[in-house]
C-alpha positions as CSV (number, residue, x, y, z in Angstrom):
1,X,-193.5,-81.3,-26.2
2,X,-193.2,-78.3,-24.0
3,X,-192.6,-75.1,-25.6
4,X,-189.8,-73.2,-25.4
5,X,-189.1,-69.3,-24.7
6,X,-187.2,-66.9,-26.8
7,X,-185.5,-64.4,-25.0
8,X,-182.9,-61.5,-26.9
9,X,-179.9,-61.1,-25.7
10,X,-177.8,-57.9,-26.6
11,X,-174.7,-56.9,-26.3
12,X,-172.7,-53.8,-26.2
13,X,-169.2,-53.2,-26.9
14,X,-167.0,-51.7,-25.4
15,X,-165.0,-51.1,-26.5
16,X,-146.4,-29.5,-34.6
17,X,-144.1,-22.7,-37.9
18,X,-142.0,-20.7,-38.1
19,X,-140.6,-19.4,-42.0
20,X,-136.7,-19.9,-42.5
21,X,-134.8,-16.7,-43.8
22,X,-133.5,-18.4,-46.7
23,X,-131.8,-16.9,-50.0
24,X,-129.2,-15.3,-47.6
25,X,-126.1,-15.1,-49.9
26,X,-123.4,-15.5,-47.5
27,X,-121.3,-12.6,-46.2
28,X,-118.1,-13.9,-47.2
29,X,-121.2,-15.8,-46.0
30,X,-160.3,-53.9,-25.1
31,X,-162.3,-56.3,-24.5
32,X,-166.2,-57.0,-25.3
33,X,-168.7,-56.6,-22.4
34,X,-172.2,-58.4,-22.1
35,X,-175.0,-56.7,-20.7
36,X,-176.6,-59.1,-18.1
37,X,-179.3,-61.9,-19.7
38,X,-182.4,-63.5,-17.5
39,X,-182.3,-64.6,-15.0
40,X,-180.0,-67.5,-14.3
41,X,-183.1,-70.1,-14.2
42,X,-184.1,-69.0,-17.6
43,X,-181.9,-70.8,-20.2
44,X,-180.7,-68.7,-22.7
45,X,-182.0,-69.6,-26.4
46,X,-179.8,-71.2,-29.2
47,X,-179.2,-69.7,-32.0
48,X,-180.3,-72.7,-34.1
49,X,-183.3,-75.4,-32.8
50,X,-181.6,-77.8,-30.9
51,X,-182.8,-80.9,-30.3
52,X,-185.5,-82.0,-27.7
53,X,-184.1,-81.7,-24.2
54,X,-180.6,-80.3,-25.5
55,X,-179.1,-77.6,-23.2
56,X,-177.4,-74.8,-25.8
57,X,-174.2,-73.1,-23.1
58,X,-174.2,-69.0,-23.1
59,X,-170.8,-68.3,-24.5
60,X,-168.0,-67.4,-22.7
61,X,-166.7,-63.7,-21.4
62,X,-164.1,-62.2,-23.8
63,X,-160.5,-61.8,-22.2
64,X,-159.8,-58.4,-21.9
65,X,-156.4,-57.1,-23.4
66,X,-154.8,-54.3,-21.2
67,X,-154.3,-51.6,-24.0
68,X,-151.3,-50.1,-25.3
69,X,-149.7,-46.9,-23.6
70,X,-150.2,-43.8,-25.8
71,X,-147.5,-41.7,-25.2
72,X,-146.9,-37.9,-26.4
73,X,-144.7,-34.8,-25.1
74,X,-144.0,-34.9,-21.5
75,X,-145.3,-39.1,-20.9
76,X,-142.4,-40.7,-18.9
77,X,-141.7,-44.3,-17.9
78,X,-140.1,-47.4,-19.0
79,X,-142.5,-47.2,-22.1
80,X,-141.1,-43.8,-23.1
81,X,-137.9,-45.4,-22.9
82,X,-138.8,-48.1,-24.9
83,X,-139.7,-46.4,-27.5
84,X,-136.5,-44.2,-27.7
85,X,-134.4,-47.5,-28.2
86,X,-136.6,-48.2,-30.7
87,X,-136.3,-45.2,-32.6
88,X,-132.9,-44.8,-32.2
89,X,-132.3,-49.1,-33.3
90,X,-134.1,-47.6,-36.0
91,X,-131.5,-45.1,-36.9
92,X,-134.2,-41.5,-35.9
93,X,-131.2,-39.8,-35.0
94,X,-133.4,-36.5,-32.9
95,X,-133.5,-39.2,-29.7
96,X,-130.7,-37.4,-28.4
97,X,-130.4,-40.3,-25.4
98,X,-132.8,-42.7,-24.3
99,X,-133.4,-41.2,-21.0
100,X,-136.9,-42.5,-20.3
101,X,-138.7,-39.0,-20.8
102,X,-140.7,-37.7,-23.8
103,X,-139.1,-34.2,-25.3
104,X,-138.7,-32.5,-27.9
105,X,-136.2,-34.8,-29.4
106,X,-137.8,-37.7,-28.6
107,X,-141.0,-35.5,-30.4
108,X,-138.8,-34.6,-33.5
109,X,-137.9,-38.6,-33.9
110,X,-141.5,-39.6,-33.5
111,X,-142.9,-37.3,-36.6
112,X,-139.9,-38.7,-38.8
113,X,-140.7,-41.9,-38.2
114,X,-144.6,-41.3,-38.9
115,X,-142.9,-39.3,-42.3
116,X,-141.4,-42.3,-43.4
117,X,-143.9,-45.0,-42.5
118,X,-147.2,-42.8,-44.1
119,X,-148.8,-42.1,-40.7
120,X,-150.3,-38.9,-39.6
121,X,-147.3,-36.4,-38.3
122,X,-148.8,-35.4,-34.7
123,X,-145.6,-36.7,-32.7
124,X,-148.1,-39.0,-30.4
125,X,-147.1,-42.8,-30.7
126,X,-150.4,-44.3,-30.1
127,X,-151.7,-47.9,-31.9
128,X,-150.7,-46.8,-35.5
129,X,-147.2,-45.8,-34.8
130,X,-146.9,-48.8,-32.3
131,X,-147.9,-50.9,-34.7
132,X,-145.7,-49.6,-37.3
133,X,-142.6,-49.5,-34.8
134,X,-142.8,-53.2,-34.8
135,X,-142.9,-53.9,-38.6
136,X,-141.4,-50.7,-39.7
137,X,-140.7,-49.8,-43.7
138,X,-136.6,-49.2,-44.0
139,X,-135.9,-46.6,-46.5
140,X,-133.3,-46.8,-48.2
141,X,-130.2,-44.3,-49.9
142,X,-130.9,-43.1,-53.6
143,X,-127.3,-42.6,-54.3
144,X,-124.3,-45.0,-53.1
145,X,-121.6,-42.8,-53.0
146,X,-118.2,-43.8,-51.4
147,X,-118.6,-40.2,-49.2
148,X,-120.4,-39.5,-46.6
149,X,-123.4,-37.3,-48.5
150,X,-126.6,-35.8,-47.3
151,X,-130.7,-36.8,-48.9
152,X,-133.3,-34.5,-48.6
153,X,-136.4,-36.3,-49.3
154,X,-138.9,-33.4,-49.8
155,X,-142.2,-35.8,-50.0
156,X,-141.5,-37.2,-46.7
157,X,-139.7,-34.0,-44.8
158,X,-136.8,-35.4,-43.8
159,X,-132.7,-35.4,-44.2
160,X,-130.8,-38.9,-44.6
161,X,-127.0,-38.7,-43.8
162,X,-125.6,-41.7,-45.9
163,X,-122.2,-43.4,-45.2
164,X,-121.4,-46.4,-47.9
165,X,-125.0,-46.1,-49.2
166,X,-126.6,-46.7,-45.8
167,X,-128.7,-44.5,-44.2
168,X,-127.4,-43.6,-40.8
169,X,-128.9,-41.1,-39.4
170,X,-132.8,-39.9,-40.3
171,X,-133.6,-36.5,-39.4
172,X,-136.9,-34.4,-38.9
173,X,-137.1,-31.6,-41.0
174,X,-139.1,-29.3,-43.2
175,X,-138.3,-27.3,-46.8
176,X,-139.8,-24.9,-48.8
177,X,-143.9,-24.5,-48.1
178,X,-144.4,-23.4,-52.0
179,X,-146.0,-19.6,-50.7
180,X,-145.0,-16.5,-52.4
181,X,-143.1,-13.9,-50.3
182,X,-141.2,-10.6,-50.5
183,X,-137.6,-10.2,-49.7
184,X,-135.6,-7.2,-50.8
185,X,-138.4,-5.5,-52.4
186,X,-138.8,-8.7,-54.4
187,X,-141.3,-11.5,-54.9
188,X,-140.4,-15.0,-55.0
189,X,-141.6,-18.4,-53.9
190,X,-140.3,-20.6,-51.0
191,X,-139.2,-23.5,-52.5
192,X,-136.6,-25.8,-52.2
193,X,-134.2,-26.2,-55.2
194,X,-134.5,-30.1,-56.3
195,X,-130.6,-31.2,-57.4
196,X,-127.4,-32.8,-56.8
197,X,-124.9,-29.8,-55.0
198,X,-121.9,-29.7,-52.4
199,X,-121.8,-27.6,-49.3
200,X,-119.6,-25.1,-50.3
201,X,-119.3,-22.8,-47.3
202,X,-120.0,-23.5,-43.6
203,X,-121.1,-20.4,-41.3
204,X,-118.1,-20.3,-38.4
205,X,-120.4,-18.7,-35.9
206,X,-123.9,-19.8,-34.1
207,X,-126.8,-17.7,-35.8
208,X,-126.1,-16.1,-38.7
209,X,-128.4,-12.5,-39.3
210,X,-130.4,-12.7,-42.3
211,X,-133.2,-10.6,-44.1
212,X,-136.2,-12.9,-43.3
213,X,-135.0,-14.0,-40.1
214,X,-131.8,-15.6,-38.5
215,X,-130.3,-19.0,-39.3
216,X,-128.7,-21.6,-37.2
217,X,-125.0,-22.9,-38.4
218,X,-126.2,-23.0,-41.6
219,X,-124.3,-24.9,-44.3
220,X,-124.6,-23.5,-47.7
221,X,-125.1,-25.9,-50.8
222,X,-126.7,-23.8,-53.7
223,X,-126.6,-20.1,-53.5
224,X,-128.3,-18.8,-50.6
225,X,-129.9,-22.1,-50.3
226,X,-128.5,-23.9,-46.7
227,X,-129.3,-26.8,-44.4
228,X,-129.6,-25.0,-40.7
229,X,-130.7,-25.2,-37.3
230,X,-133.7,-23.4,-36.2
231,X,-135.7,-23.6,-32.9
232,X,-139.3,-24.5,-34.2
233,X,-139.2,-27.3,-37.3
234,X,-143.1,-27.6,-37.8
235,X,-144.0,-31.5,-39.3
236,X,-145.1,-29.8,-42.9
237,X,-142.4,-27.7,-45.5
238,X,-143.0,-24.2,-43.9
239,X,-139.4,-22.6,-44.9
240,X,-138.1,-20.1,-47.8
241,X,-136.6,-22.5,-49.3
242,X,-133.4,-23.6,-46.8
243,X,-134.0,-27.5,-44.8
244,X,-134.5,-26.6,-41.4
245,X,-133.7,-28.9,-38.6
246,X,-134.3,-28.5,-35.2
247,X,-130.9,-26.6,-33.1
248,X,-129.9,-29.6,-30.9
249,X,-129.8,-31.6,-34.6
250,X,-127.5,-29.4,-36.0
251,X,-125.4,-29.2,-32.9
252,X,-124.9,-33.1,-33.0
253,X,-124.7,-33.4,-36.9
254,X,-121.9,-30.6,-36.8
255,X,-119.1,-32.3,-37.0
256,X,-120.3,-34.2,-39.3
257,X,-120.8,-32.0,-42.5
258,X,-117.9,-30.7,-44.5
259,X,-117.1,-29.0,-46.9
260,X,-117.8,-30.4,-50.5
261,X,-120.0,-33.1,-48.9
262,X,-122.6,-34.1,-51.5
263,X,-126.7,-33.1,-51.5
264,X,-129.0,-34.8,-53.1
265,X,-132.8,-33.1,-53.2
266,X,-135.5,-34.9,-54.3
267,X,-138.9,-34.8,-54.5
268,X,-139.8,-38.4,-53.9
């Protein structure tokens, strides 16, 4: 019986802070590549003994699978616009329009998402978020009021605006970091007061002066405590205490607050 050769064959693969000025009392307020084998006169080995004069076939090439588009801050293109329907089908409410460029809105909606599915906050929808984006977790309203009312989820960083115990809009945003400061000559910490308020005052103007810094059409729910606009909203709790969103939020969501609207805070 004539012997037979063993040859190897290997193969390689290829394969987002800025501090709020809160406690402000208001005024009046791939596919797999092979690496080449012998020559094509040489039969390649089995991996088993195969019979006497039985011919094993090399395996096939793997199809390759063009990847994924990862897209980030300033990507454009029917992708990027697919994605903003997405979000926006999915109730992010910082896609502003779907206008087929990635922005800061479009940035804002990404990191909420990621928030509220458990994925790392960098504002980049690459395979994870992708993946996520297709079989997303819905969160759902704690309280089922009969008014509209606002959630502050402070585990996941973000604001819910509810209407008939459905959330309608989710918002990027960012509380209390839980660092000591001085204000007035006093120490205290930035945190954001978990509880069921009411806005009680809205601020008439734009920016509002404060002693830390200014604030953005704030609304006021607990003391100095408010929900405003401010122009950088980092993915982490970074404020005094206040919920920050970004300014072109609070410009849209306007309209939509009111005095003696409920808040719920909570921590998870």
């Amino acid at each position: 019986m004539p012997a037979f050769r063993r040859y190897a064959v290997t193969a390689a693969l290829a394969g987002l802070t800025s501090l709020a000025a809160c406690g402000t009392t208001p005024a009046t307020q791939p596919g797999a590549a092979r690496s080449p084998g012998p020559a094509a006169a040489t039969q390649a080995p089995p991996a088993a003994t195969p019979a006497p004069g039985t011919a094993t076939p090399a395996p096939s090439g793997t199809p390759k699978v063009p990847p994924q588009p990862v897209l980030r801050l300033d990507s454009r293109g029917r992708a990027v616009l697919a994605l903003q329907r997405r979000l926006a089908a999915l109730r992010y409410f910082d896609v502003a329009r779907a206008d087929g460029m990635f922005g800061p809105g479009t940035y804002h909606a990404v990191v909420a998402f990621q928030k509220v599915q458990g994925l790392t906050r960098d504002g980049i929808a690459g395979p994870a978020t992708g993946a996520r984006l297709a079989r997303p977790d819905i969160p759902a309203a704690r309280y089922r009021l009969a008014a509209t009312s606002l959630e502050v989820n402070l585990a996941r960083q973000v604001i819910y605006y509810v209407s008939a115990g459905t959330i309608q809009r989710i918002i990027d945003a960012s509380t209390g970091s839980g660092a000591w400061y001085y204000s007035h000559g006093r120490q205290a910490r930035a945190i954001t007061p978990a509880g069921r308020y009411r806005i009680y005052w809205r601020y008439p103007g734009g920016r509002q002066p404060g002693p830390l810094s200014s604030m953005y059409r704030p609304v006021y729910f607990h003391g100095g405590y408010a929900v405003h606009g401010m122009t950088s909203v980092p993915a982490y709790p970074a404020s005094h205490g206040c919920v920050q969103m970004t300014v072109p939020a609070m410009d849209r969501m306007w309209s939509s607050l009111w005095t003696g609207m409920p808040v719920a805070i909570y921590r998870s």
